[in-house]
Every structure is written in C-alpha cells, then in structure tokens.
ZAMARGU-4260 file (C-alpha; in steps of 0.2 Angstrom, whole numbers, plus 5000, padded with zeros to 4 digits):
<rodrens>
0) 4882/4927/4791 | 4893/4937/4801 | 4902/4953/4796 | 4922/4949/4793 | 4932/4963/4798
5) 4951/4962/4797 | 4962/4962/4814 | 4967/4980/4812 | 4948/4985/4811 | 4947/4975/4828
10) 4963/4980/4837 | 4958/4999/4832 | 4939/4995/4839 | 4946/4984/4854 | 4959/5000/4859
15) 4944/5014/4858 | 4931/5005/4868 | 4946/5001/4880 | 4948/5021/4880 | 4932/5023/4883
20) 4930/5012/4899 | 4943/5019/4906 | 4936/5039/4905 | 4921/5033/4912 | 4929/5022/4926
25) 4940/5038/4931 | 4928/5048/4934 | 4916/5037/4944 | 4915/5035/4961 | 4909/5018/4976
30) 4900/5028/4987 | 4899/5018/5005 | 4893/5021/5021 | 4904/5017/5036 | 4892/5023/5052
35) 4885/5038/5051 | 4898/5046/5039 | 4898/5043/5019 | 4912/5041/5009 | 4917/5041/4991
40) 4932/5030/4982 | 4939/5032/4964 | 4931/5016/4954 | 4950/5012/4950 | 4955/5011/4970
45) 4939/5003/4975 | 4940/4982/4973 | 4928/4969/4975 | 4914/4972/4986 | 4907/4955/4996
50) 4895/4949/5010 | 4905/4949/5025 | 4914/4932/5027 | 4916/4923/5043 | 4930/4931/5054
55) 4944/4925/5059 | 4947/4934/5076 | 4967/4939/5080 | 4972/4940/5098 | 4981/4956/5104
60) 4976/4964/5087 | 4968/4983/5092 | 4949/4982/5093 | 4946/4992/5077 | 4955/4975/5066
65) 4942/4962/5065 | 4951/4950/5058 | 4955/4937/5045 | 4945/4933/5029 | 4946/4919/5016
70) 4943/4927/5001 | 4944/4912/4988 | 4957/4905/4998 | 4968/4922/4997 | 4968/4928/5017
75) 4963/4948/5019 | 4964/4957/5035 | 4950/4965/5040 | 4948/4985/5046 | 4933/4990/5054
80) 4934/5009/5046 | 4921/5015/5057 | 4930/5011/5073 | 4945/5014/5066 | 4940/5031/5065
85) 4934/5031/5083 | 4918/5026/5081 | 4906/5012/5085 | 4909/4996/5078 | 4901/4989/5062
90) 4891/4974/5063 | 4896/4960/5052 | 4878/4954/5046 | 4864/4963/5038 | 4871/4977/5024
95) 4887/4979/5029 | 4900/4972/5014 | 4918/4972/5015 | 4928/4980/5002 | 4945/4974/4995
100) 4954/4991/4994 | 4973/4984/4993 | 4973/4973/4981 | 4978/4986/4968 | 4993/4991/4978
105) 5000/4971/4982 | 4989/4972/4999 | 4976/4959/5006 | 4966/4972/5013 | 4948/4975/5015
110) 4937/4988/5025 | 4922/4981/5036 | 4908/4997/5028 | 4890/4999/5034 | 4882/4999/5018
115) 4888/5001/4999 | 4878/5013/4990 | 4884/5010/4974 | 4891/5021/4959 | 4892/5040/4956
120) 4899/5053/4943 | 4911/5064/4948 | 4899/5076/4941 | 4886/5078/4954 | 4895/5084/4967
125) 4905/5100/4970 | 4917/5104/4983 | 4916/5109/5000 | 4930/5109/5006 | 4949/5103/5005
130) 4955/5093/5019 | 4973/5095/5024 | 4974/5083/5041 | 4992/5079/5044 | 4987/5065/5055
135) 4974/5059/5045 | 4980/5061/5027 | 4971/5046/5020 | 4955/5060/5023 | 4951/5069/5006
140) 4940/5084/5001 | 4924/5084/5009 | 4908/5085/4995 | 4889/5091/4993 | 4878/5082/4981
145) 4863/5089/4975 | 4853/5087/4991 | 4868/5094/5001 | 4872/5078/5008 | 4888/5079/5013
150) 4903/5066/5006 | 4919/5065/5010 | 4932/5058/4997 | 4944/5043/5004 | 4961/5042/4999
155) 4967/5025/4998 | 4985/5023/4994 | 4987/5036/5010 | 4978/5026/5021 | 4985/5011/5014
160) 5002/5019/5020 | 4997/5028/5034 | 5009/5020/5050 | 4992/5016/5062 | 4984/5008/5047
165) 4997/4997/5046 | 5002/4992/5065 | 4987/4983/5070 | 4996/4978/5085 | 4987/4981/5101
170) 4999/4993/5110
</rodrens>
C-alpha cells in the first residue's frame, strides 16, 4: 500500500529536489566540438541537441549561415560556428548535431557543431586564461582539463547579441 504523505510533505519534497537540480544544472557544462577547437556551454544556455535536419538553403545569406531547419515545425536558422569563426565548414552528416542555443532567449537559433561531447562539472577544469576580445565578446575564459586539453568557455547571450551574429546578410 502506498505511503500517504500530506501536500505540505510533497510541496516541501517537490521545492528541494527542485533546488537540487538546479545546483547541479549550474554547475554543469555541454562540452562540443566545432573543428578543431572545443567549447563549453553552461547546461542552463545549452538547448536541445539533434541530428542535423535537412537544410533549407538561403540565397544571398553569408556562407557561414547554412540555412533553415524545421524543428517540429518551429523554423531555426542555422549558424555554422566553425566557419563562422573563419574556419572550414561543418559537414551536415556523420557526428555533427546542431544545438538550439536561443530558444532560452525568444531566439530560433541553433549552431551547426562537429561533435557533442556531452556533460562536464565545472569542477574539473581550471582556468587558463580570461579572454577580453572586444570584437569577439561571445569568446569566454579559455580552460584545462585534467589532461591539459584545452576548452574555451562560450558565451551565449553575447553572441546571441553580437551585431555580425545577427546580420546574416551577405554584404
């Protein structure tokens, strides 16, 4: 027979296991692979994370913006971060995933990565160095894991902001 408990016992339970997801979620980490270069994104920035979806292709879009996806019928422009940052373009097929990153911030917006690599704690990495790139804010502190592999931290609601980020328009 199952235990009765009385809705204050619940609500109390419900609000601390609540609690507890969130500490653990702020202090994880998505760790991708765009090219050659890794990256890490706060678990409360990073979104879904999905086979890449046939492309919709845009004309007189820059070559770094690959294009529309349907998402569950919600459209998300596509961002090929590798060549975004000026290097070669991601494949769409094999490991490469796309990665809803604006959702959060009222954005259909997803990133074409290499690989996702999956979760890590906060914890087992230490900084190497901070990065203070006024052109490319959206670049965070760079980070060693334990096998000095280096990692560099993104910043998503600077990118998300950032003026080329948001003018896809071919010039």
């Amino acid at each position: 027979m199952a235990k009765r408990i009385s809705l204050h016992e619940f609500q109390a339970g419900l609000a601390r296991r609540l609690a507890d997801a969130r500490d653990t979620r702020a202090s994880a980490l998505l760790a991708v692979q765009v090219g050659q270069r890794n990256w890490l994104i706060d678990l409360t920035e990073a979104g879904e994370i999905l086979a890449v979806p046939p492309l919709a292709t845009v004309p007189l879009a820059e070559p770094w913006f690959r294009g529309l996806a349907s998402v569950r019928g919600n459209l998300f422009g596509v961002v090929d971060f590798a060549s975004f940052h000026g290097d070669a373009p991601i494949p769409p097929v094999g490991h490469a995933r796309l990665l809803l990153i604006g959702v959060r911030h009222g954005l259909n917006c997803a990133i074409l990565v290499s690989r996702a690599l999956g979760l890590r704690s906060i914890d087992d990495f230490e900084v190497a160095s901070s990065a203070t790139d006024p052109e490319r804010p959206w670049v965070g502190d760079v980070l060693h894991d334990s096998l000095g592999t280096p990692w560099t931290r993104l910043k998503v609601a600077e990118l998300l902001n950032h003026p080329r980020f948001l003018d896809a328009a071919q010039s």
